[in-house]
N, C-alpha and C positions, 0 to 999 in steps of 0.2 A: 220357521220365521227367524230372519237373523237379529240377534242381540246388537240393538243401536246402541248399548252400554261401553262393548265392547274397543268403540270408536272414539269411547270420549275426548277432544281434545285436551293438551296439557293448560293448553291458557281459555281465558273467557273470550268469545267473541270479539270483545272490547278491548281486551289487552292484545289480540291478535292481530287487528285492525291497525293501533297504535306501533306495536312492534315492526307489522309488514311499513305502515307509511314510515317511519323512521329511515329503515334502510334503505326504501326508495332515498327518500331525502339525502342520503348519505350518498347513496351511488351517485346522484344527481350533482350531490357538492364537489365528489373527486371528479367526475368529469368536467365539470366548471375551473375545478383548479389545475386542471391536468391541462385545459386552453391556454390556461392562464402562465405556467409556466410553473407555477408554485406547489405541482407535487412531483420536480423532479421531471415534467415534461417529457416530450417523446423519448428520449436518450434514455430515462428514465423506465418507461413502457419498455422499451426494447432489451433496456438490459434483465428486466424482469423476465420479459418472454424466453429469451437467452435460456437464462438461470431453470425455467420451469422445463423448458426442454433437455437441458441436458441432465436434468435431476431422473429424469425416465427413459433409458436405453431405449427401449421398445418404442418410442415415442420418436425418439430421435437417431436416424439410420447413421448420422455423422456425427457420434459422440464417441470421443476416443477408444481405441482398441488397444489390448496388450498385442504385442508383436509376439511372434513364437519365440525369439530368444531374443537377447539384449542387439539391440541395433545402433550400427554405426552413423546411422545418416538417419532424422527426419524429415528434410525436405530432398526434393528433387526439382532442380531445373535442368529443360532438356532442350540442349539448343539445335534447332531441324532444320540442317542446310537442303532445302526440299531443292528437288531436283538429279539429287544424284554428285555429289561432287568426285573429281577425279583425286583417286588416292595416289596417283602415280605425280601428282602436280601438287600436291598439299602435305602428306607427312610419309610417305613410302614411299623414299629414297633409290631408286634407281638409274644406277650408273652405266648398265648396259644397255640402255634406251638410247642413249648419246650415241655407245660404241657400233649399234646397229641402227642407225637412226636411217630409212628408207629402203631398208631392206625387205623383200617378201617372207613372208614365213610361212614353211610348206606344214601342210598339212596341217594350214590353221582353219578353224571350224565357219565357215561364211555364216551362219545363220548364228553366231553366239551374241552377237549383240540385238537390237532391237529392230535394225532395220535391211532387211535385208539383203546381202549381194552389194552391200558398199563397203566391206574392206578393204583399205588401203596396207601401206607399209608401216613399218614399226617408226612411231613416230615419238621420239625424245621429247622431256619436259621445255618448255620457252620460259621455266625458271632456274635460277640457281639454288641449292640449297643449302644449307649449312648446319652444324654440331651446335650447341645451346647448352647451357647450364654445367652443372655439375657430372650431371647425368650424359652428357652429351648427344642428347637427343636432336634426331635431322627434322627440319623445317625447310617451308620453301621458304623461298624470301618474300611472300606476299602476306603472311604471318610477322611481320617484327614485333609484334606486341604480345599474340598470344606466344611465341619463342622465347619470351622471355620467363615464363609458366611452365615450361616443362618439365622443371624438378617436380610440379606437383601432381603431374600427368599419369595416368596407364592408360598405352597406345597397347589397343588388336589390333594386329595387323593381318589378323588371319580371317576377318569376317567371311561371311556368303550367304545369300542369300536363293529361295529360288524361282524368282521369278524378273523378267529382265523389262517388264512393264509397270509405267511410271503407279495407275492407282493398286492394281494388286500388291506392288512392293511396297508400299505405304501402307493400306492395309496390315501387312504381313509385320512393316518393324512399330504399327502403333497398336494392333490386336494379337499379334501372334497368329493370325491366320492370314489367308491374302482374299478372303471373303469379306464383303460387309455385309454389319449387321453383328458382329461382336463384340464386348467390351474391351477399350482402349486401356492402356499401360495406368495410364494417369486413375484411370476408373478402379481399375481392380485393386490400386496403391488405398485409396480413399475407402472402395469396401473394407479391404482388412485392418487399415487401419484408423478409419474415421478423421475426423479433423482436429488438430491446434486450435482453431478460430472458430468463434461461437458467431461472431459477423461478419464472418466472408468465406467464400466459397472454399471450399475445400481443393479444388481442381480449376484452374484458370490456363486458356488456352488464347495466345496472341498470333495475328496473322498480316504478312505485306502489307504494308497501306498502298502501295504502287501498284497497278498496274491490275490484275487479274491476281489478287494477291493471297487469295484461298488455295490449300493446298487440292489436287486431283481428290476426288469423295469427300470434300468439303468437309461437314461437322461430324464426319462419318469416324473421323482418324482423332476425334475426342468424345465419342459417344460413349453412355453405356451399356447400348448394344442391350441383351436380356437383364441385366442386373436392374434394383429400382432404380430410377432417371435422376433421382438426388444424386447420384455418384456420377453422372454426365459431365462436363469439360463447361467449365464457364468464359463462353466466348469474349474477350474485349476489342469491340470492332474500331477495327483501325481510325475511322474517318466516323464523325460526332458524336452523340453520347455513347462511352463505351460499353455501356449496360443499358437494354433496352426495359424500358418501365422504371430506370434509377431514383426517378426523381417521382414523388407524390403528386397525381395530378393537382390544378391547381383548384379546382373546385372543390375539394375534397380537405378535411383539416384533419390535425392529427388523431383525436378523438372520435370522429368518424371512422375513419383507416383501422385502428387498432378495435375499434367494437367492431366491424365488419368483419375484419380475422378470427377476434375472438368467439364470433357466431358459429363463423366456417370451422374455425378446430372444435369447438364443441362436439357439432353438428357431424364433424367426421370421427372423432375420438367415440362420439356413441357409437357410431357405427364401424367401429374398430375394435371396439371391445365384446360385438356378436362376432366377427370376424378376425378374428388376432394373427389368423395366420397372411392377410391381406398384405405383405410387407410392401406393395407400390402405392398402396392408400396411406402407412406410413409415412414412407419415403415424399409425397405429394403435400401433406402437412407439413412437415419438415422445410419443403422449399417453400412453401407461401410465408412461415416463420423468416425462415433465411433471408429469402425477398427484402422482407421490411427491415430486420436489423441492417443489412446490405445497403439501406437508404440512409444511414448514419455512418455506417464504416466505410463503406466502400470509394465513394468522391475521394477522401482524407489519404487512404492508402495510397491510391493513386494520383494521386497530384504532387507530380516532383519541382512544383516552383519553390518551396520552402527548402531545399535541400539545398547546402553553400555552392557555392562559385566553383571551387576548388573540387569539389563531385561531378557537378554537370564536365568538367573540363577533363577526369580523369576516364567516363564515359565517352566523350566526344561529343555529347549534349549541345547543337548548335552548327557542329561541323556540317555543312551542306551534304558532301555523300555519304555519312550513317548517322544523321542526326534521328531517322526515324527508329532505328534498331537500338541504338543507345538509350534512347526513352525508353525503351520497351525494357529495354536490360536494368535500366535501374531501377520500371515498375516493380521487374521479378525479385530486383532484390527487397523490398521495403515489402511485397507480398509474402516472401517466406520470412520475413523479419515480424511477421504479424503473424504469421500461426499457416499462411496455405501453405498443403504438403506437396500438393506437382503443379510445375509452371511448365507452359512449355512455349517457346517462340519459335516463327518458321520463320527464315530466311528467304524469302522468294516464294512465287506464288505459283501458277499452271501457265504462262508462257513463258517461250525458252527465254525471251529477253530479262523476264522477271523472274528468274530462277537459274540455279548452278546447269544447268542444264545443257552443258556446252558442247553441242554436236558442229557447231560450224565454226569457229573460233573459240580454243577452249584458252587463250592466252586474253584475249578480252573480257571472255565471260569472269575467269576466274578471277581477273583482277580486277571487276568491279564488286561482285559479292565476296571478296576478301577485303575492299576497303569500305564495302558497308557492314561491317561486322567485326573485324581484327581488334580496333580501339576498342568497341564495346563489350566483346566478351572478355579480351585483356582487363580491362576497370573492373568488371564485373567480378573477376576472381582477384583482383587487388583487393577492391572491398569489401567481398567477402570475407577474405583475409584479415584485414587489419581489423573489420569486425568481432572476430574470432567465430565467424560464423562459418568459414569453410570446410570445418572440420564436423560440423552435422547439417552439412547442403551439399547434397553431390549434384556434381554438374556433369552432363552428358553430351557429349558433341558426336553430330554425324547426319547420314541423311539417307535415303532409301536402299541406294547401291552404290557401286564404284564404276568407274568409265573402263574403256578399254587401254590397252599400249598402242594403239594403232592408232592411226587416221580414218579419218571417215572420210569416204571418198567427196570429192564438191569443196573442200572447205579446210580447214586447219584444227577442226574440234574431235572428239572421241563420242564412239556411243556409248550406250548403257552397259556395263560388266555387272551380273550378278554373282559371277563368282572369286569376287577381291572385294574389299575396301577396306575404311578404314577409320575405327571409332576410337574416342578417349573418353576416360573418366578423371575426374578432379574432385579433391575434398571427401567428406563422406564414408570414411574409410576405406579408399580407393587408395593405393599404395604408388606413391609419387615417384616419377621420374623410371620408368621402370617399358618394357616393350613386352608384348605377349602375341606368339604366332608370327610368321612370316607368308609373304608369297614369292612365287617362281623368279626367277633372276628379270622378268621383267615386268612384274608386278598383275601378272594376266590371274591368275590363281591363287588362292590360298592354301599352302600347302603344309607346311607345319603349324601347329594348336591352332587348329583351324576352331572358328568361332560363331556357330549359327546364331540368329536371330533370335530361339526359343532358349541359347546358351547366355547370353546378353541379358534378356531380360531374367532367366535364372538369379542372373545376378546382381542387377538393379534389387531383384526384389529382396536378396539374402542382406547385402547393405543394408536395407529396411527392418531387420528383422523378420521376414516374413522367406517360411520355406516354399518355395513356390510348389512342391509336389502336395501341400497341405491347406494351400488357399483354393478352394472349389468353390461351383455354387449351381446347384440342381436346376436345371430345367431341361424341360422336354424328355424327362423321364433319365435324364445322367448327370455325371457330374463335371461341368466343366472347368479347366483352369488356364491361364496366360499360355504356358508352355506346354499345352494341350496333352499330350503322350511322350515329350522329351524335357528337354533341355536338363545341363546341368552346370554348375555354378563354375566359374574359370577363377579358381584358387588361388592360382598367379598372382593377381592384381589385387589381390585383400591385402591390404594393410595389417 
């Protein structure tokens, strides 16, 4: 027979009763006051949730990490001229393209670009370029603004990549594979090293508002692929609300909302604590947290009407042909001014007219995505600057591949080259003014310090602190990383 002794409660019946109705009453007053405004209000709820979550690592997937060694740069923006832009027409200076300018070249490869059996002759830039700064670094002249930046620049010019198709190459410079279905740059930055910002996304990914203005494999090239989905690219869609669910329905008040979470994390923290190894159950709590703070910080961050006259103007903020890209460029700055660690914005979207993509005119194509864009990344590294925030914000320019030196036969544009282009870093401890890698006398090749894709990101992620041969993460029985069985860091360009 079991001993009912042994059960004896501490309190009498009576005083049990009165204690449990108390605290009811008490819960019942904070929610009243919490309607009310007067205990500190939703702002208040959220920054509590905040504080509970990042007090428990395990609890929370994007609570900051130590870096493997001390890091030059904690944010990253990456600016993605999607489509391909020509390196031989943008910063890879080639003067022998003039001097054989319609010439045939024997024994040049027909099937090296994308389409096949339309090589024409060697066809010369339709820009001028010119020496810049200190440094004396070459620019076309469809650049005057970012020209004026390239003390603070390091140009590869030895890129390559290998594949000469639009989604596999995007794949390939935002996964390190040309598959999808694996996690992006931005992704793997966030795993290792969690977030700045308790209320806002850690990873934010901006896209064309024009035209068809997603890039080839859409949210594929900010996924995070097997890693948990907390570390995924948070989309801000071009055209009305940029966060979908931003805003609290209206039927719902804020005391409703925050007891409804707070059931759900319960509800999943029990069931996380028989399963601890569960890290996407995690991760999944984490973002319905993130969610709701995200409806208090996020509007604020991005709304650039409060910022002076004098900013919108050094953006181009209002200028008709990149007034959209310039919004975007000052979102990213006021986002890594608030704690996100990778921003990235695309330039142009999946048609050739909306994108650097200049197979049939590359003298119009280039000069329209040069002047939706020149002003605003120009501003965007001024005020980083004068902020003093350029020196832990690396900025990354480039886009899938490079075009070829020839003609494309039909037309006056160049195809796709995977084996040239040409990327720069800024800020960050990225070593300013400075050239690494060359290609062939007419820019067809990379042939000194030649600089792969899985080499590039090596080194994004060493700027980070983070050694890329030591960031992994097991599934499917191995262990993956960014630069999968290569890359290595290009030394050159460290500051």
């Amino acid at each position: 027979m079991i001993n009912m002794n042994q059960f004896s409660p501490v309190f009498s019946r009576r005083q049990l009763l009165a204690q449990a109705g108390g605290g009811a009453g008490l819960l019942a007053l904070a929610s009243l006051l919490a309607e009310e405004g007067l205990l500190g209000g939703r702002a208040q709820a959220a920054e509590d949730a905040a504080a509970g979550a990042a007090a428990d690592p395990r609890l929370n997937p994007l609570a900051p990490k130590k870096s493997h060694f001390p890091a030059k740069a904690k944010n990253v923006i990456w600016l993605f001229m999607n489509g391909g832009p020509s390196q031989v027409d943008t910063w890879d200076h080639k003067p022998e393209l003039a001097k054989r300018d319609g010439q045939e070249l024997e024994g040049f490869d027909k099937n090296t670009g994308f389409f096949t059996g339309q090589v024409g002759p060697v066809m010369k830039s339709p820009f001028s370029f010119a020496q810049h700064g200190q440094s004396g670094m070459w620019a076309s002249e469809i650049f005057p603004g970012m020209a004026q930046h390239v003390d603070d620049m390091a140009f590869l010019h030895g890129c390559y990549t290998g594949s000469n198709n639009h989604s596999p190459a995007l794949f390939m410079m935002n996964t390190g594979t040309t598959r999808m279905g694996h996690p992006s740059v931005g992704s793997w930055v966030t795993y290792g090293l969690g977030s700045e910002s308790l209320n806002l996304p850690a990873f934010v990914a901006m896209t064309d508002p024009l035209g068809r203005g997603l890039p080839k494999g859409y949210s594929q090239n900010w996924s995070a692929g097997f890693l948990p989905s907390v570390y995924q690219g948070t989309w801000l869609k071009p055209q009305g609300d940029p966060i979908d669910n931003l805003y609290r329905p209206a039927e719902q008040n804020d005391a409703q909302q925050r007891a409804a979470l707070d059931l759900l994390k319960q509800l999943n923290q029990q069931h996380l604590a028989h399963s601890p190894e569960e890290l996407e159950l995690a991760a999944r709590i984490e973002s319905f947290e993130l969610a709701y703070r995200m409806q208090i910080a996020a509007p604020e961050a991005i709304d650039i009407n409060d910022e002076p006259e004098h900013i919108h103007k050094l953006y181009g903020v209002g200028e008709k042909r990149c007034d959209h890209f310039a919004r975007q460029c000052l979102v990213a700055r006021r986002l890594v001014e608030r704690g996100v660690r990778f921003v990235q914005i695309y330039s142009g979207g999946m048609e050739n007219e909306r994108s650097w993509d200049g197979h049939q005119n590359i003298k119009d194509n280039h000069s329209q995505f040069a002047g939706e864009t020149d002003t605003p990344i120009a501003g965007l590294l001024a005020d980083l600057k004068q902020r003093g925030l350029l020196d832990s914000t690396l900025v990354v320019w480039g886009g899938e591949f490079g075009r070829l030196p020839i003609v494309q036969k039909g037309g006056t544009g160049r195809d796709h080259n995977p084996h040239a282009f040409t990327y720069w870093l800024a800020g960050g401890g990225a070593k300013g003014g400075v050239r690494h890698g060359a290609t062939d006398e007419l820019g067809h090749k990379a042939v000194d310090g030649r600089v792969h894709v899985n080499d590039l990101h090596a080194t994004i992620l060493h700027l980070l602190g983070l050694e890329h041969t030591r960031l992994t993460f097991r599934y499917s029985g191995r262990d993956f990383r960014l630069t999968d069985v290569a890359g290595h860091v290009v030394k050159e360009v460290l500051a």
